[in-house]
C-alpha positions in Angstrom: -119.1 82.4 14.5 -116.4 80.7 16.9 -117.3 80.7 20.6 -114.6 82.0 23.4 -113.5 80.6 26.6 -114.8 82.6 29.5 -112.2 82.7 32.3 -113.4 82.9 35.7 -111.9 83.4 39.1 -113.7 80.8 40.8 -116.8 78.0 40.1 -119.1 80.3 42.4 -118.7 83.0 39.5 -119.2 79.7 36.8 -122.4 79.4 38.5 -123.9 83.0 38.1 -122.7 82.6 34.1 -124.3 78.6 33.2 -126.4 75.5 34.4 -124.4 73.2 36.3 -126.0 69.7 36.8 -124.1 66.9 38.5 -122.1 66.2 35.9 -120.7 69.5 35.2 -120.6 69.9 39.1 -118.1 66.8 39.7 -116.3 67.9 36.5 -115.3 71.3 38.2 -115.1 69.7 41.3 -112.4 67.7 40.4 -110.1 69.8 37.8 -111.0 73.1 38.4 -108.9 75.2 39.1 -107.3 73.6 35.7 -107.2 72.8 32.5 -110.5 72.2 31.7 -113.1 74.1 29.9 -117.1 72.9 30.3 -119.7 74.1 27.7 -122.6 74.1 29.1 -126.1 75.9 29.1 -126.0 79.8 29.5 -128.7 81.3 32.0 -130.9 83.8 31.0 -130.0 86.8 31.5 -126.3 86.1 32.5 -125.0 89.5 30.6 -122.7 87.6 28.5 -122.2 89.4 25.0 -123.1 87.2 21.6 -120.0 88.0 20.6 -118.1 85.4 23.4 -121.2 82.8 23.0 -120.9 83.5 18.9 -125.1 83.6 19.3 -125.5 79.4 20.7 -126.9 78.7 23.6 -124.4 77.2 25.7 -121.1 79.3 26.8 -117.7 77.9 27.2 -116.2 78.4 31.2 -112.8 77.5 33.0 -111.2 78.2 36.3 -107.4 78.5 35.3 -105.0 77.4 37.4 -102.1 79.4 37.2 -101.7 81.7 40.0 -101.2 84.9 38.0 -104.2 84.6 35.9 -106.9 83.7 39.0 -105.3 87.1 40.8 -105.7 89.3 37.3 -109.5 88.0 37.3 -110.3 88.3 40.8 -108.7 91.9 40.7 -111.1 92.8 37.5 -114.3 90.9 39.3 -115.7 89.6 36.4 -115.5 87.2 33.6 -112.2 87.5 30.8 -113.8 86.1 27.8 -110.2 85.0 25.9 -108.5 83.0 23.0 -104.9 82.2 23.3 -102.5 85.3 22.8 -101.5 84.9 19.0 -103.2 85.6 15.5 -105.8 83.3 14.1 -105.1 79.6 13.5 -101.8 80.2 14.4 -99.3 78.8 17.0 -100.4 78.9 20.6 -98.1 80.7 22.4 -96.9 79.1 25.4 -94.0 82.4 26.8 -94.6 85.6 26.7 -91.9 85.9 23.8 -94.2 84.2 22.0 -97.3 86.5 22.3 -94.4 89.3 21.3 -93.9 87.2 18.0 -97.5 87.2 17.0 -99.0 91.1 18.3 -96.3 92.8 19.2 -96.9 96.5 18.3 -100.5 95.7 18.2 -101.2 95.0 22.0 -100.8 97.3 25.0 -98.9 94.7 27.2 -97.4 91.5 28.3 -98.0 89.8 32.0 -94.9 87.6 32.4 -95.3 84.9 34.6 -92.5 82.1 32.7 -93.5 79.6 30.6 -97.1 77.5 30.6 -96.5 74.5 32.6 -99.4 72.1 30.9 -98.4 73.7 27.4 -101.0 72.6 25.4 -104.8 73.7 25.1 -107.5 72.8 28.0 -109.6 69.6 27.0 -113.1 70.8 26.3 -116.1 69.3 27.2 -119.5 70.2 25.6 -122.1 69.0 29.4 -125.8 69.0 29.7 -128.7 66.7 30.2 -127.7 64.2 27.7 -124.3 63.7 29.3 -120.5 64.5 28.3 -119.0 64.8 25.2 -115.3 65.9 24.1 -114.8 68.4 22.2 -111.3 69.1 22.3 -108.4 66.8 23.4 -106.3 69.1 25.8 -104.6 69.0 29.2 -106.3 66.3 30.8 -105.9 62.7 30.2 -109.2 61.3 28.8 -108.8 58.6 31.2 -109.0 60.7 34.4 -112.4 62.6 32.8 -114.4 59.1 32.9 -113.3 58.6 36.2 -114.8 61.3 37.3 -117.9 60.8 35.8 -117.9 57.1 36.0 -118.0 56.4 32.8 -117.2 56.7 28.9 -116.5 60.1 27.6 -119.0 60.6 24.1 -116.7 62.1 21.2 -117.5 64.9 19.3 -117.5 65.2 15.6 -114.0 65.8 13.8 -112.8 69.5 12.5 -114.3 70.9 10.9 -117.5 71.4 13.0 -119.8 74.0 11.8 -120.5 76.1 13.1 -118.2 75.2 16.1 -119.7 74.7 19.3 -116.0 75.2 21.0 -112.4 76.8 20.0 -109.9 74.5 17.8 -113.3 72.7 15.8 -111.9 75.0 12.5 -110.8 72.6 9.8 -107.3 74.6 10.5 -106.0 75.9 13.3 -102.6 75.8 15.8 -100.7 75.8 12.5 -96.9 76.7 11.2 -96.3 78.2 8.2 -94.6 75.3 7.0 -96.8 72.3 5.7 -96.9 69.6 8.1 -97.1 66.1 7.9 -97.8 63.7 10.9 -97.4 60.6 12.3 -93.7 60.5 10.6 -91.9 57.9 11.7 -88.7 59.4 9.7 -88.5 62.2 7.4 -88.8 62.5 3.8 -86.0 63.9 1.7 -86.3 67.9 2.0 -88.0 67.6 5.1 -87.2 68.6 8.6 -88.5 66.5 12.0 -90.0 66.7 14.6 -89.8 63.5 16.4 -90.9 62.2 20.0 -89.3 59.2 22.1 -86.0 57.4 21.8 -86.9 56.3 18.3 -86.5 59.5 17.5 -82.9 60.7 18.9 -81.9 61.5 15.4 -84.6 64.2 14.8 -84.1 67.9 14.7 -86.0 68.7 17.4 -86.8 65.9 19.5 -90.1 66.6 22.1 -88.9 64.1 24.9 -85.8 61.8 24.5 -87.5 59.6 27.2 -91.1 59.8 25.6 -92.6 61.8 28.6 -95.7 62.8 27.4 -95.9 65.6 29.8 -92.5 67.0 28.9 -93.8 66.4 24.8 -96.8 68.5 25.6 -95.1 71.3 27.6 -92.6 72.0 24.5 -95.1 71.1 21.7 -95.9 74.8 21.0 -92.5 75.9 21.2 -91.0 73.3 19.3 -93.5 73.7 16.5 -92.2 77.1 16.4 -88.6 76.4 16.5 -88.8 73.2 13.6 -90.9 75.9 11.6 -88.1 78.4 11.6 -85.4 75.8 11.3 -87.7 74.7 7.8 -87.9 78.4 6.5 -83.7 78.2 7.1 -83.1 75.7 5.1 -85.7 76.6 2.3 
C-alpha cells in the first residue's frame, strides 16, 4: 500500500517509465541528477510491478546524484525501485554503518561510498495536468522549486495520507525509539536535546553551532541516532 521511489540512471530512462509535461520536464531539467523525486503518470505498458506503484496510477522517479549510485544503475540497465536502507518507519540511514545497524545479517552487502552529503530525504513532488504539489519536504529548498516552475508550489495533505500517494505520508515514520518532542526550545527535566543554532550551545547534541541548515540536515539522521542512544543511557 506505500509506493517506492524508482531510481534511474538518467531522465531518458524517466521517460520510457512516466508522462513528462513541461512541468515535470523543467523540474528534471533543473535538479536532476538530485534530490528530487517527481510522481507523475505511469505509461501503459511501462513493465513496472504493482508492487513499486502499490496499484495507483502515477509512479514515483529520481535521477540520484551521487556518483556511485548512477554507475550501480547504469551497470544493471534498468530501473532500482528502493526505500532507504533501514527497517520500516525507522531512522534513515545516512553511512553505511547505519544500514549495518538496522539489517545487518539480513542483507547480502554494503556499497560504501562515505557518508550522504544532502542527508536528509529527496523533496517529492506529486506533477501532472493540474500542476505541482509537494508531497514531501526534502533536499531542496521550496524556494528554488517555484522558481523553476515560476510559481507557488500546491501542498499536499498532512501525514497521514491514505493511502499514500508517496514514501514518508505514514502518520509515523523516520522515528527513534525514544519519544520525541519538537520544537523545544530547552528541555524538560528527564529529557535529553537535541538543539540547533547558537541558542542552543548547551544541548547534547547540537546540529549546527552556527545554524547552517545544510550542516543541520546533513547530521539530522545521525544525530537522531546518537541523542536516541544517549536517552536509552541515561534511562
Amino acid at each position: 500500500f506505500n509506493p517506492l521511489i524508482l531510481h534511474l540512471a538518467d531522465l531518458d530512462a524517466a521517460r520510457a517509465i512516466a508522462e513528462f509535461g513541461p512541468a515535470a520536464e523543467a523540474l528534471a531539467g533543473a535538479f536532476w541528477p538530485g534530490p528530487l523525486s517527481l510522481v507523475l503518470p505511469l505509461k501503459a505498458g511501462a513493465g513496472v510491478s504493482e508492487l513499486a506503484t502499490a496499484g495507483l496510477a502515477t509512479v514515483a522517479l529520481r535521477v540520484p546524484a551521487h556518483p556511485v549510485a548512477r554507475a550501480l544503475l547504469r551497470a544493471f540497465g534498468g530501473p532500482v525501485a528502493a526505500p532507504s536502507a533501514n527497517p520500516s518507519g525507522k531512522v534513515s540511514p545516512t553511512t553505511a554503518a547505519h544500514v549495518l545497524d538496522g539489517l545487518g545479517g539480513r542483507i547480502a552487502a554494503v556499497i560504501d561510498a562515505g557518508p550522504c552529503p544532502v542527508g536528509v530525504e529527496s523533496t517529492i513532488l506529486r506533477v501532472d495536468a493540474a500542476g505541482a504539489v509537494l508531497l514531501r519536504p526534502g533536499g531542496l529548498p521550496v524556494e528554488a522549486l517555484e522558481a523553476a516552475l515560476g510559481g507557488p508550489l500546491a501542498r499536499g495533505g498532512a501525514a497521514p495520507v491514505s493511502p499514500p500517494e508517496a514514501p514518508g505520508q505514514l502518520a509515523s515514520h523516520y522515528a527513534p525509539e525514544a519519544a520525541l518532542r519538537l520544537d523545544a526550545a530547552a528541555p524538560e527535566p528527564g529529557e535529553v536535546w537535541l538543539g540547533f543554532g547558537p541558542g542552543a550551545r548547551e544541548a547534547d547534541i547540537n546540529l549546527s553551532p552556527a545554524g547552517d541548515l545544510v550542516e543541520a540536515a546533513a547530521r539530522l539522521f545521525a544525530a537522531l541516532r546518537d541523542i536516541d542512544a544517549l536517552a536509552a543511557a541515561r534511562g
